[in-house]
N, C-alpha and C positions, 0 to 999 in steps of 0.2 A: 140259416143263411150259409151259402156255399162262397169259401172265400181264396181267391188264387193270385197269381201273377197275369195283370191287365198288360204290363209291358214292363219294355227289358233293352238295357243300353251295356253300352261296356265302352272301356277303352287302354290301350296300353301302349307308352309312350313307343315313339318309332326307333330311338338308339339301340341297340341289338349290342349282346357281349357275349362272345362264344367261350365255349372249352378253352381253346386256343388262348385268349385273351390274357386266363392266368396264366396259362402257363411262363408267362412273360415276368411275372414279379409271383408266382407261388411256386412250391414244389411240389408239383403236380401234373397231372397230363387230364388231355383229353379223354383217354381210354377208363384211368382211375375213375373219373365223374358218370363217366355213365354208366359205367357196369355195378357201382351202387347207388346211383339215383335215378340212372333214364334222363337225367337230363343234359341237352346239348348247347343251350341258350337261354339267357333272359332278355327283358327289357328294364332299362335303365332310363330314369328320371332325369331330365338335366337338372342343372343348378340351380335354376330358380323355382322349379317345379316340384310341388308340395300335394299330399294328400288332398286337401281342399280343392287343387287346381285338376287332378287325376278325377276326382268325384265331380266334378264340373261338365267333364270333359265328357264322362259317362252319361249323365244327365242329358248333354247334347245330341248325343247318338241315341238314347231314349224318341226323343223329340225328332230328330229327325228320324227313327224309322216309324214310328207311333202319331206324329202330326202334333201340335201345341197343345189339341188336346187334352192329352195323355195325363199332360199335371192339373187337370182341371180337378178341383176338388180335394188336390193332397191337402191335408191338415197337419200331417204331422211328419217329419224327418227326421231318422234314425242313418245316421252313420258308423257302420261298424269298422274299428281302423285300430288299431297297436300301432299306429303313429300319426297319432293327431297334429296339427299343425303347432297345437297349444295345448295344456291340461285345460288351460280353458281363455277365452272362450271355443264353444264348440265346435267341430268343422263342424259340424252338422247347419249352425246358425249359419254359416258364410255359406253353404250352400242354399240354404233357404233364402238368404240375402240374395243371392244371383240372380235367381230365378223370379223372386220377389211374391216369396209362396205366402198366403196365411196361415201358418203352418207354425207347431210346436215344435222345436229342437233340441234334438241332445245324439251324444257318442254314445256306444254300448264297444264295451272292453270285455272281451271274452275267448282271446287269443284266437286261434285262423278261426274255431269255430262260430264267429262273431256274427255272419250274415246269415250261418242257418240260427242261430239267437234273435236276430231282428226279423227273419221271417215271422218267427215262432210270435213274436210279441206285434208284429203288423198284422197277424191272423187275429191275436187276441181283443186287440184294437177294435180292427174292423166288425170280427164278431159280436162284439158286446156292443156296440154301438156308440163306441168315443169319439172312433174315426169313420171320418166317411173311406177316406183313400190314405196311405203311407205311401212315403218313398223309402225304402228301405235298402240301402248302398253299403259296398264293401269298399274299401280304397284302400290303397297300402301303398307308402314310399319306405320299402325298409332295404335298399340300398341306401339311403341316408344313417343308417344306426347300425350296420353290420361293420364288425371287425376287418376288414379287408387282407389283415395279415392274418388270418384263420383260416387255415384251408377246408375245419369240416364244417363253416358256417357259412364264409365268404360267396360257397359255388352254389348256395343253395336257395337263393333270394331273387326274387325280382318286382318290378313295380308293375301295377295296373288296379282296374277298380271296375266296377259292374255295379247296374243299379235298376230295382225293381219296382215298380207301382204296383202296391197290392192293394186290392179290391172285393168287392161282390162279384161272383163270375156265376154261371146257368149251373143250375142245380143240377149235381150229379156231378163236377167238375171241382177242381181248386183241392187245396192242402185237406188229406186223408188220415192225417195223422204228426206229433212230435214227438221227437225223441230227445233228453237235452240233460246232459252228468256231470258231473264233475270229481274228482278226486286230487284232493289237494296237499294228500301224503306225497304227491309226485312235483308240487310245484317247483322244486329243486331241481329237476331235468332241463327246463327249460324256462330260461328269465332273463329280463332285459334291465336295466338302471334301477336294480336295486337299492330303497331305503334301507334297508331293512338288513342288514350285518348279516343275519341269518342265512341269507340268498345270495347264489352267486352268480346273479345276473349282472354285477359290475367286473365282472373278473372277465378276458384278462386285464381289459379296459373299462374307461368308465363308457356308459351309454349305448352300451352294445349288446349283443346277442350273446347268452350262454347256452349253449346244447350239449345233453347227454347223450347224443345220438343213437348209442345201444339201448339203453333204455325207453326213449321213445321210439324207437322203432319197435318196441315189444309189445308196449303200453297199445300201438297203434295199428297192427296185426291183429289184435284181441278186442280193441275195444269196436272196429269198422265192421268185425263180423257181428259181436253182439247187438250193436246197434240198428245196424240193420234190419236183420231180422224181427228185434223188440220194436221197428217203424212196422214193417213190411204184418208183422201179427196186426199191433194197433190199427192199420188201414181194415182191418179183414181182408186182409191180399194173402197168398202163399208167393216163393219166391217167381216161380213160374209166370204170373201175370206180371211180373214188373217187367218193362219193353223198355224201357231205357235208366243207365246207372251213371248218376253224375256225381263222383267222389272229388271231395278236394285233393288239389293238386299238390304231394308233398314227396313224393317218390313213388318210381312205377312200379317199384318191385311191391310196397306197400297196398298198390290199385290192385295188379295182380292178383296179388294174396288175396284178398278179398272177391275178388271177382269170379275166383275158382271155388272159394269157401261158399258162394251164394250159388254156384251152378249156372253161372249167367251163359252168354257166348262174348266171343270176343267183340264181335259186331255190336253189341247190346252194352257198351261202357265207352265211355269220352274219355281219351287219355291226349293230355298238351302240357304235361309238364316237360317236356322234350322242350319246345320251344318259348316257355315264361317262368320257367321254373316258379319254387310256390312263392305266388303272391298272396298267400294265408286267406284274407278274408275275401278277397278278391276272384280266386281261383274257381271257385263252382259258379259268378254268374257267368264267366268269361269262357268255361266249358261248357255250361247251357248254350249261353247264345251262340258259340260255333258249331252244336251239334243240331239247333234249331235251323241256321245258316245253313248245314249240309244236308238238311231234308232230312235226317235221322230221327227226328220227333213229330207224331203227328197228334192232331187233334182226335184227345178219349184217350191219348197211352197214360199209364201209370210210371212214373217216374220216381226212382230212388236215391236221396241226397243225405250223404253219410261224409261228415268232417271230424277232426279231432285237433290238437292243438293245445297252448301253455295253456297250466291253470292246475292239474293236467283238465282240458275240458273235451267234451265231445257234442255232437248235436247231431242228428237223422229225421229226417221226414220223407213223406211221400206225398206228392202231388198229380193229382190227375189234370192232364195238360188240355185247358182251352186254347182255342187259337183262335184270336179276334180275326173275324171278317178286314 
């Protein structure tokens, strides 16, 4: 059985917060932010607005560009999110609740790499025959949990969510392969409301983001090339047949790297973290569906999705891209 992405929503709240903005309460400038990350802007959640309501939201734009359709048959909902609305219960449930799916639910926590994880596990699903159909969604509100008085974490965050129906697609088409690691000598890099004394994801506040940012930026250089490649072999692809590169959005310079390390062209990589800075789980459907949106994707290209992320984790697949009638 050949199994892909049947559709695909996104959405990212309309507030906008530039360079500029901090510079008002950080000490920082415009120039500093992007010449080590590429990015110029995010989007920002209002107050009432929660992971749940972001993945909703995406779900809609599903629907509206796919027809009512589209959730006919999902069973099962997987939401990937580092900030659930609750430990429990699940957003995943309040999504399924909206919608009014008959559908299994639960959150998959596997830091940004979260939605190539719940690919990985709606392929599994669908393949083995659990599921007929998954919704498998990234959503992130982590403007709500970021230190705002930390200038190397504060500029680096923003909200949004993306959400895929994965299926049976014609044979020849759909996920070619998974790639999906973890090394958790590194989980000290990067950690958020730490239990656990060990970890200093409560540092310097409680409930907030801790970044080693040199070292995940090394960690993350190294691990988008290897990954890649280790998808790109598993497909039986060489790099050369991959026609489009959708890396999660965490810094450009990090896209870059990688992008030169694969031999790609410039034309042949989605780069928006300029304007949503990384929304971790969020980030790769929300540059799928804009490079689908710009005609840059057609129906039979081979497509390469390379994330990485706390834990320390990472995740790579390749997908050969149908395009529903």
């Amino acid at each position: 059985m050949s199994v892909g992405i049947l559709a695909l929503g996104t959405y990212a709240p309309p507030k906008v917060m530039t360079n500029h903005d901090f510079e008002k309460f950080l000490d920082t400038t415009d120039e500093w932010i992007t010449s080590r990350t590429g990015i110029k802007e995010r989007r920002i959640a209002d107050e009432h607005e929660f992971t749940s309501d972001l993945a909703i939201r995406a779900v809609e734009n599903l629907v509206a560009r796919y027809g009512e359709g589209a959730l006919e048959g999902v069973d099962l909902v997987i939401v990937a999110t580092n900030t659930p609305d609750a430990l429990f219960p699940a957003t995943a449930a309040l999504v399924q609740d909206h919608f009014k799916l008959n559908a299994g639910a639960y959150d998959l926590l596997a830091g940004c790499p979260g939605w190539g994880y719940a690919l990985a596990q709606a392929y599994g699903m669908v393949h083995s025959g659990v599921c007929k159909k998954v919704l498998a969604v990234g959503a992130e509100a982590l403007t709500k949990i970021i230190n705002w008085q930390d200038r190397s974490t504060a500029v680096l965050f923003g909200d949004g969510a993306g959400a895929a129906v994965v299926g049976q697609v014609p044979e020849g088409y759909g996920f070619k392969s998974f790639v999906l690691g973890a090394d958790g000598s590194g989980a000290k890099e990067l950690a958020l409301g730490c239990l656990n004394p060990r970890l200093p994801g409560d540092l310097p506040m409680p409930k907030t983001v801790y970044m080693n940012g040199r070292e995940v930026f090394k960690f993350a250089v190294r691990v988008m090339n290897e990954a890649s490649l280790e998808a790109i072999q598993k497909a039986g692809l060489t790099p050369e047949q991959i026609k489009f590169f959708v890396p999660h959005q965490a810094n450009a310079r990090i896209i870059e790297s990688a992008r030169e390390r694969l031999g790609l062209p410039v034309g042949q990589v989605w780069v928006n973290v300029d304007r949503y800075g990384n929304t971790s789980t969020a980030s790769m459907p929300i540059a799928l569906q804009e490079a689908l949106d710009a005609g840059q994707i057609h129906d039979g290209d081979h497509i390469l999705f390379v994330t990485f992320g706390a834990g320390l984790t990472w995740a790579a697949s390749v997908l050969t891209w149908w395009q529903p009638n």
